[in-house]
C-alpha positions in Angstrom: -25.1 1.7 -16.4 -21.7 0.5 -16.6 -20.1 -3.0 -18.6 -18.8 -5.6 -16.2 -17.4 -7.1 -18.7 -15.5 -3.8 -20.1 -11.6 -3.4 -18.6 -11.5 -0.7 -17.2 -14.4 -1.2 -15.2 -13.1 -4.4 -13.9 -9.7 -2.3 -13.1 -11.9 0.1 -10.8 -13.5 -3.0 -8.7 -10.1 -4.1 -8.0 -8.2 -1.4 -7.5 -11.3 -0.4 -5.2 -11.3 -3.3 -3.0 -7.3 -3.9 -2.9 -6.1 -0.3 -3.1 -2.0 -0.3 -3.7 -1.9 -3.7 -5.9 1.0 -3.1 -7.9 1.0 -3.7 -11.8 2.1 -7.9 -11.7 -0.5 -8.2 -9.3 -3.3 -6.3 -11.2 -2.2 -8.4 -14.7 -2.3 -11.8 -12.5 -5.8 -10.7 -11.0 -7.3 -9.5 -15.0 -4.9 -11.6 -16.7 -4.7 -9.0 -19.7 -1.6 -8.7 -21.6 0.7 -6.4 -20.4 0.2 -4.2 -23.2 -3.6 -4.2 -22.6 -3.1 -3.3 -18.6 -0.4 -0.3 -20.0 -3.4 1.1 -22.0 -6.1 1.0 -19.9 -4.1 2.3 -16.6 -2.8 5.0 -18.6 -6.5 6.0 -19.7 -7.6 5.9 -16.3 -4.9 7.8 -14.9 -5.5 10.3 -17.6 -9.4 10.4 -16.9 -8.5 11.4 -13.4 -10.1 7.4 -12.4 -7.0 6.6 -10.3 -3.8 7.8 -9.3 0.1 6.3 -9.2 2.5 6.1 -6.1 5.5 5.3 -6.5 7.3 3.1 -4.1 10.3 1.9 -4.8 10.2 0.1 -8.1 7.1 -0.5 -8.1 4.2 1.8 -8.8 1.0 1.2 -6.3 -2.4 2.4 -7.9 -5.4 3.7 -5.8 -9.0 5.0 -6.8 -8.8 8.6 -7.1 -12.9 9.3 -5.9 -12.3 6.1 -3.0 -14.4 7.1 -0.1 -12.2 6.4 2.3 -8.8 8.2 1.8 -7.1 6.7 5.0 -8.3 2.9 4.0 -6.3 3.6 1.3 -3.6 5.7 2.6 -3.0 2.4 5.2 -3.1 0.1 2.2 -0.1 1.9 0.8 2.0 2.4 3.5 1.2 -1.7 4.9 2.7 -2.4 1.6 6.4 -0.9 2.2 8.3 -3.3 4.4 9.9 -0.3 6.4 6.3 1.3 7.3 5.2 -1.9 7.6 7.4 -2.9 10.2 6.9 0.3 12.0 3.4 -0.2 11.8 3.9 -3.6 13.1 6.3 -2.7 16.2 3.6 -0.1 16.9 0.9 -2.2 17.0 2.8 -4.5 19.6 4.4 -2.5 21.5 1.7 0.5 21.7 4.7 3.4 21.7 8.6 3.2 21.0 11.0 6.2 21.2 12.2 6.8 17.6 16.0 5.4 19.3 14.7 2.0 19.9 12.7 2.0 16.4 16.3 3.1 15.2 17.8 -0.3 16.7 16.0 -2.1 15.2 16.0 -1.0 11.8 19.1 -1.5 9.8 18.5 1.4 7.2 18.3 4.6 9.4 17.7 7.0 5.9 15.0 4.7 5.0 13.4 5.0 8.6 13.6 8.8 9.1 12.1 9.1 5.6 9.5 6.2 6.7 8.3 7.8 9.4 8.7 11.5 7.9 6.0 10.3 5.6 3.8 8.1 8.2 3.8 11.1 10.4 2.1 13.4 7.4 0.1 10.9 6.2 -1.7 11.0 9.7 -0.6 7.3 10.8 1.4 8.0 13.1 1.5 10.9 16.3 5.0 12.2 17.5 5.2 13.2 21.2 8.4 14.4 22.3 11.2 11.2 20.9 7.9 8.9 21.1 5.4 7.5 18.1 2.4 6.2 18.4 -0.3 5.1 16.1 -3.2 7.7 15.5 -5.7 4.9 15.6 -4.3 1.3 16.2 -8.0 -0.3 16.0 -8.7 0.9 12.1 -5.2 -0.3 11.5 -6.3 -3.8 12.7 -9.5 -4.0 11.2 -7.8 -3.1 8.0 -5.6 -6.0 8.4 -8.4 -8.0 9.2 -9.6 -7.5 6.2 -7.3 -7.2 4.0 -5.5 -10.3 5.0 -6.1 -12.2 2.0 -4.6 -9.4 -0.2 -1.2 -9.2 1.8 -0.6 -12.9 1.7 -1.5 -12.6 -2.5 1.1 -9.6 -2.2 3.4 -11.6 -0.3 3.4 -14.5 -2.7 3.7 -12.0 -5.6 6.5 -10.4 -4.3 8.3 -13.9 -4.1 7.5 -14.4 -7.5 9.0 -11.5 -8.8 12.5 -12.5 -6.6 11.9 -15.9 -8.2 11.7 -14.4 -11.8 14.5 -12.0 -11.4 17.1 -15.0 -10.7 
């Protein structure tokens, strides 16, 4: 029987149902003490609970024994403006040759690295100079459901800007 009370438990449950939250947004959602969230993150990293991706500056968290890999594969990559917006274009448009993708974009390194990583993540199917998304209706129910998250994500990151001035 677990403690629902106990930290690390509570960690789990959120980083379960919000996979990617990065640290600010787990310490607004437990409202520990930095220090405290340090500790416990490190001890569940260590007991092979959860695991770290870095992106960017910040580092995402995910459950390691998640049921659903590509839930939270999704989560991470809806969280990074740049796959994010390929995502996004995707979704709309249904296909775009990586040329007009490039147009769009500003960073072209940041996009071929983007979509280097979509494509082995399994998000995204190159045919020929044309991307498409490997299954555009799990992306929208994600999205569906996770909507709440992305807008708490969204405010956070304005926040952050916010503090940093």
């Amino acid at each position: 029987m677990t403690d629902e009370t106990d930290p690390r438990t509570i960690l789990i449950h959120i980083i379960e149902s919000e996979p990617g939250l990065h640290f600010r947004a787990l310490q607004r959602k437990t409202g520990m003490a930095v220090g405290q969230l340090e500790y416990h993150l490190y001890k569940l990293e260590k007991e092979d609970e959860i695991m770290i991706r870095k992106d960017g500056r910040y580092k995402r968290y995910f459950l390691i024994a998640s049921s659903d890999n590509t839930k939270k594969i999704l989560g991470y990559h809806l969280r990074n403006k740049i796959s994010r917006n390929i995502i996004m274009l995707l979704l709309r448009k249904r296909e775009m040759s990586i040329q007009a993708l490039n147009e769009r974009m500003k960073d072209r390194e940041k996009l071929d690295e983007a979509i280097k990583v979509l494509l082995s993540d399994n998000i995204l199917i190159r045919e020929n100079d044309r991307l498409f998304l490997k299954n555009p209706d799990s992306v929208k129910e994600y999205i569906r459901k996770s909507r709440k998250s992305f807008l708490e994500e969204l405010s956070d990151s304005l926040i952050d800007m916010l503090d940093e001035e």
